[in-house]
C-alpha positions as CSV (number, residue, x, y, z in Angstrom):
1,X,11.7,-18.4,16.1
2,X,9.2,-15.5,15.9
3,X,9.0,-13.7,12.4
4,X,9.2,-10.1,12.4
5,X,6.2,-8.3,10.5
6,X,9.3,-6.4,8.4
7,X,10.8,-9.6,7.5
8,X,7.6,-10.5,5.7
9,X,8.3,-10.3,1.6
10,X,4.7,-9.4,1.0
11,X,5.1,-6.4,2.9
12,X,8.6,-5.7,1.3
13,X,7.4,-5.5,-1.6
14,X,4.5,-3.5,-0.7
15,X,6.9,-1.1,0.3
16,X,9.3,-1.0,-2.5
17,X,6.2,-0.5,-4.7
18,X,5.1,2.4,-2.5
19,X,8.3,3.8,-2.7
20,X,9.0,4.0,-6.0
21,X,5.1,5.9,-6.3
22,X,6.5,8.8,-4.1
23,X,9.7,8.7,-5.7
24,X,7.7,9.0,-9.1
25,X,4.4,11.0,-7.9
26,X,7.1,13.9,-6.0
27,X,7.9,15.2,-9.5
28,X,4.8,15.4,-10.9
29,X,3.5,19.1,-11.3
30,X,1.7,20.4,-8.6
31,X,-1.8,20.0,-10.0
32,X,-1.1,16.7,-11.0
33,X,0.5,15.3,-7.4
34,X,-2.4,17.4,-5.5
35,X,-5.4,15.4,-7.2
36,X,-4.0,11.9,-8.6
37,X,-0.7,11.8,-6.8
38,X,-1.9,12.0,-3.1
39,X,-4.7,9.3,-3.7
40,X,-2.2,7.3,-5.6
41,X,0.5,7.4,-2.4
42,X,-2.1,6.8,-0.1
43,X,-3.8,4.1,-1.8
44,X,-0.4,2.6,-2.1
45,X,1.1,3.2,1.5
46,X,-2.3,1.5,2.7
47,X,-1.4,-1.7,1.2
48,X,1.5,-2.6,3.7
49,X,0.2,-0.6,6.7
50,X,-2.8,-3.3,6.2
51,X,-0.5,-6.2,5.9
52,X,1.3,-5.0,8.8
53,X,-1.8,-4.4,10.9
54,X,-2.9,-8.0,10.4
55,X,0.1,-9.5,11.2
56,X,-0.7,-7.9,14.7
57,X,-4.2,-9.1,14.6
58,X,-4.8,-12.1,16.7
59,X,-7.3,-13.6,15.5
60,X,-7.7,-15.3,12.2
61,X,-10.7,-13.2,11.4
62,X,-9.6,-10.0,12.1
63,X,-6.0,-10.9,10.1
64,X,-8.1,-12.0,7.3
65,X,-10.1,-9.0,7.3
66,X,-7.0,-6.7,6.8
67,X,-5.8,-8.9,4.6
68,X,-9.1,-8.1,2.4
69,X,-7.9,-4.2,3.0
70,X,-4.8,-5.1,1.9
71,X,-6.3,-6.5,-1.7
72,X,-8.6,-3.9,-1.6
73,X,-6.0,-1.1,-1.6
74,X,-3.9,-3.0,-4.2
75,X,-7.2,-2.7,-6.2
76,X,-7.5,1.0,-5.7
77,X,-3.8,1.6,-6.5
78,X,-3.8,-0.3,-9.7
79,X,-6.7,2.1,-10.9
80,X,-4.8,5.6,-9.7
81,X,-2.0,3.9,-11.8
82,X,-4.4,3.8,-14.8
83,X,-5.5,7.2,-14.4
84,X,-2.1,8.8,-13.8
85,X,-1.2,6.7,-17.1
């Protein structure tokens, strides 16, 4: 049987992670959300729309590839986390 991409646990927890960001960033002050907070939910939404897009990749190259996003983005989120610190 075929795995769906939303079954995957990497992406779950992608998504919980960039869940609880919003739920956090949202009650920032305005200043605050506008400059850290919207690089911070991006950053973090773009790690599990990467791991989703290379589950639809075909080939192993392009899967890695987004895969590599994927990291990248978990790189960039870790550092709007230290700066929002």
């Amino acid at each position: 049987m075929a795995m769906k991409f939303e079954e995957l646990r990497v992406l779950q927890a992608a998504e919980a992670v960039a869940d609880g960001i919003w739920r956090e960033v949202v009650r920032w002050d305005s200043f605050a959300r506008e400059v850290v907070g919207g690089q911070l939910a991006k950053a973090a939404d773009s790690i599990g729309a990467n791991i989703a897009e290379a589950f639809g990749r075909f080939h192993y190259g392009e899967k890695l590839q987004f895969l590599y996003y994927a990291r990248g983005s978990l790189f960039e989120t870790k550092y709007w986390l230290n700066r929002a610190q």
